[in-house]
FILOVO-591688 format. One record per residue (C-alpha): residue in one letter; x, y, z. Coordinates in steps of 0.25 Angstrom, whole numbers, plus 5000, padded with zeros to 4 digits. Layout:
BEGIN
AXYZ
...
***
This chain:
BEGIN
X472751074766
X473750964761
X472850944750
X472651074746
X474151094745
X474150964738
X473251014727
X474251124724
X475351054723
X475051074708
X474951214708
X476351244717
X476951144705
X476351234693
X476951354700
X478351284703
X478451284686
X477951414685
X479051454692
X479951374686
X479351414673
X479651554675
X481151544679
X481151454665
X480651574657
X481651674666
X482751604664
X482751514651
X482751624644
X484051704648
X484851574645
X484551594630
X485051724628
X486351684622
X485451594610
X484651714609
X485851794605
X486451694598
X485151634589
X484651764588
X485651864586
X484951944600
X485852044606
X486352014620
X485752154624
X484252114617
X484351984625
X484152074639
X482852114634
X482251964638
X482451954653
X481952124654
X480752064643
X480551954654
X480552024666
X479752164660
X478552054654
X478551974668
X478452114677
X477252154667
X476652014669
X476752044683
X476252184685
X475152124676
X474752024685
X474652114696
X473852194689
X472652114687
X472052034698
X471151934693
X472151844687
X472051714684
X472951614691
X472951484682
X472851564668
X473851674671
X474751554677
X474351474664
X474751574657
X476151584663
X476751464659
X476151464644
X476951584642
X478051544648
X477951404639
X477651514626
X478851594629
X479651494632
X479451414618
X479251534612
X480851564613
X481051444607
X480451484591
X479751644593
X481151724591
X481351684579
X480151724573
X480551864575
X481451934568
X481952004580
X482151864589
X482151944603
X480751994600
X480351834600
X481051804612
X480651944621
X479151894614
X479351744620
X480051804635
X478651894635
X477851794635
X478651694644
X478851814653
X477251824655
X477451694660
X478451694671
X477851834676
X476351764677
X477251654683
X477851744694
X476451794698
X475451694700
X476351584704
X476551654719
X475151674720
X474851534715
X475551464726
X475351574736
X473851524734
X474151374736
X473851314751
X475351294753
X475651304768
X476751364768
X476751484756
X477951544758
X478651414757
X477951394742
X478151524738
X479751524741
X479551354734
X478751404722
X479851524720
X481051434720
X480651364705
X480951474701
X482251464703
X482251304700
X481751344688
X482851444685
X483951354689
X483351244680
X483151324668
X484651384669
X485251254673
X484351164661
X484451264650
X485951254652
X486151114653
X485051094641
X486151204634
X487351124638
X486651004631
X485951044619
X486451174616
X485951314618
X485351304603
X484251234607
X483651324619
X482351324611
X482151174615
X482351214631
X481451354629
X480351234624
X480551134636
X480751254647
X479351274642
X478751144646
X478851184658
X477751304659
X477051234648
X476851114658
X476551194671
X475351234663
X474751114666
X474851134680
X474351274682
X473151244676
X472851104683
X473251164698
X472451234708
X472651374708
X472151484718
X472251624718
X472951684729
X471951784734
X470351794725
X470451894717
X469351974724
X470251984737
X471652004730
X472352154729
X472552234717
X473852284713
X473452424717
X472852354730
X474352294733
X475052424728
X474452514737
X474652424750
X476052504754
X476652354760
X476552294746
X477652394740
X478552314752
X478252184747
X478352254733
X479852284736
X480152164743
X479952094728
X480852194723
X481752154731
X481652014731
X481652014715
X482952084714
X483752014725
X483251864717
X483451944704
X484652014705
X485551904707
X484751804700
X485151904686
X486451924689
X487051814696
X487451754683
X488251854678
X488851894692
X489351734692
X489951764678
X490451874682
X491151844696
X491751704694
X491851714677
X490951594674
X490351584660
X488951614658
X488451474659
X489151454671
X488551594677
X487251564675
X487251424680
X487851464695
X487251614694
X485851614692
X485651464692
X486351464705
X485651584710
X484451514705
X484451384713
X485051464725
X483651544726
X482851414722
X483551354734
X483251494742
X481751464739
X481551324741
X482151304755
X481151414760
X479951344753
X480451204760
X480851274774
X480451414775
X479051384780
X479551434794
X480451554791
X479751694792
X480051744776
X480151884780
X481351854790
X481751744779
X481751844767
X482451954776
X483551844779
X483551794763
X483751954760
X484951974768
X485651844764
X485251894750
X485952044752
X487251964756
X487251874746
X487151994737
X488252074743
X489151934744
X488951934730
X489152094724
X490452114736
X491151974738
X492351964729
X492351814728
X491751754716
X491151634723
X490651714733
X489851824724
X489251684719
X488851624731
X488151764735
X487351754722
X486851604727
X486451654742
X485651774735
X484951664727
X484551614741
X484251724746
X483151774738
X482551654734
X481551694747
X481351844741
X480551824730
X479351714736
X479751764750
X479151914746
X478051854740
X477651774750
X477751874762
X476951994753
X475851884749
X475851874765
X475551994767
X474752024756
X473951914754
X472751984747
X473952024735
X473351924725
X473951924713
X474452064711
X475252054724
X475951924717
X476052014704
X476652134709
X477652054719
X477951994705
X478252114698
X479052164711
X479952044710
X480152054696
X480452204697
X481452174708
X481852064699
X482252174688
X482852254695
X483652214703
X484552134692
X484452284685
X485052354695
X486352254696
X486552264684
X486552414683
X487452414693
X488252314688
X488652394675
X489952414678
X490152254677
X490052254693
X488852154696
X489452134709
X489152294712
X487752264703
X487152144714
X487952234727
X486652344725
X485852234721
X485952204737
X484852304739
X483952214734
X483952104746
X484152214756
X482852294751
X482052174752
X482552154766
X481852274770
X480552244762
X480452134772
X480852224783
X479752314780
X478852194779
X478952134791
X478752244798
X477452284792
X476252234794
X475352154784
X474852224773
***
């Protein structure tokens, strides 16, 4: 066995960067707004087309994957990082030649957005397959670059901007790129196995059909918008309840929210190996819940911040933790249970952040994240429900 895991020591690294790769192409982005509107001439109001672009191409890329079953791991996963690298460079020179800029950069955020969805579905599965002792561990410790990534692409772009100047942000679009464009080399050198042979694995009518699925369903919901709707808004809510500039903001908003996830993940990779997840995830969603409510009733500035930190640890467990628990459970799923659980989490990931900030219209995002509460309770009584059914 120690061999074995020795020989996929390769694969666990190609799917670390794929990771890191997506939170590259999910955050980088966003950063440059401010050029795009500058450079450009982009109304702030076009601008909000690119993250709804990104998330409506990556939720198609999903439903996609789970529509087809006999897909190919190594070339889909290929596939993933070249365009991520092509949309990434593709920034840096396709909107200008367009006379509209904005059709350029939505063309370039399609294409990288294939990437990340590809990313986010066959990465789980991927390691889920690997002999790794303890899988629920690698899962939560594959998740957290996510957030590694995320806290490195904010924190470099915004010293590389302090240094150079936001002028030349086509230079970093390039050298974010290298990253894919290397990972390349390792998904098509390292072992990869499919998670179940695609004469054994369900379909997605298969899994839509099976009543206990629509649970583990919900549970992603859940889980999506309780990482999502604070991830989205933590950096204006910091803006707005201690009155720091947008730099700043971002930096101990999402950044902070970021690294406080990352950490959320990582210890339970490194120690969780003898905590039940279930009880654990129960545990994480109540502490989330009161983060939550520390952070839309508490009149204290600081304190509204330091609930937006504890919610970052709180759901770092929510999003692998559900996909661990239903692979469990489900463990015939394939790639279509991946797929779909992708496109659960993504919607919750929609959501949720949508539904603040239509209740935030009044300029309230306190009263906006208070119903956004609903979130971590509902997923506390997905896992209610799931431990005390039985096996599907």
């Amino acid at each position: 066995m120690g061999n074995d895991i020795n020989n996929y020591s390769k694969t666990k690294t190609a799917c670390y960067l794929g990771f890191v790769t997506q939170a590259i192409v999910a955050n980088f982005t966003p950063l440059l707004f401010m050029a795009f509107h500058r450079e450009y001439g982009v109304s702030l109001a076009s601008l909000a087309l690119i993250p709804a672009v990104f998330y409506i191409v990556q939720l198609v890329t999903d439903f996609l994957c789970a529509k087809f079953r006999n897909i190919n791991y190594r070339r889909s996963i290929i596939i993933s990082e070249v365009t991520s690298a092509l949309g990434l460079i593709g920034l840096s020179f396709v909107p200008q030649l367009f006379a509209n800029p904005m059709v350029g950069i939505l063309l370039c955020v399609t294409v990288y957005a294939v990437g990340s969805g590809l990313i986010e579905v066959l990465c789980s599965p991927i390691i889920e397959a690997c002999p790794f002792p303890d899988k629920e561990g690698m899962m939560s410790l594959l998740h957290s670059f996510y957030c590694w990534g995320a806290v490195g692409v904010i924190l470099g772009s915004t010293l590389f901007f302090s240094v150079f100047g936001l002028d030349h942000w086509r230079i970093l679009a390039c050298l974010w790129a290298l990253i894919p464009l290397y990972n390349i080399i390792n998904f098509a050198t390292c072992p990869i196995e499919p998670i179940v042979p695609d004469s054994e694995s369900m379909s997605m009518g298969e899994l839509l059909r099976n009543k206990t699925f629509w649970l583990f369903l919900l549970l992603m919901v859940a889980a999506g918008a309780s990482e999502s709707t604070m991830a989205q808004w933590t950096s204006a809510f910091a803006e707005a309840s201690l009155g720091v500039s947008k730099t700043v903001g971002d930096l101990i908003g999402p950044c902070g929210f970021a690294f406080c996830m990352g950490l959320g993940r990582l210890w339970y990779g490194k120690r969780g190996q003898n905590l039940d997840l279930t009880g654990y995830m129960i545990c994480a969603g109540m502490l989330c819940a009161a983060a939550y409510l520390t952070a839309s009733l508490s009149k204290v500035p600081m304190l509204c911040l330091v609930g937006c930190m504890v919610s970052g640890l709180a759901v770092g467990i929510m999003w692998p933790g559900s996909i661990s628990i239903t692979s469990a459970r489900i463990p015939k799923g394939g790639t279509a249970l991946f797929a779909l659980l992708a496109l659960s989490g993504d919607a919750g990931g929609t959501f949720g952040p949508s539904l603040v900030g239509l209740c935030a219209g009044s300029g309230d995002i306190q009263h906006g994240l208070l119903v956004a509460t609903v979130f971590p309770i509902i997923l506390i009584l997905c896992l209610l429900g799931i431990r005390f059914r039985r096996p599907a």
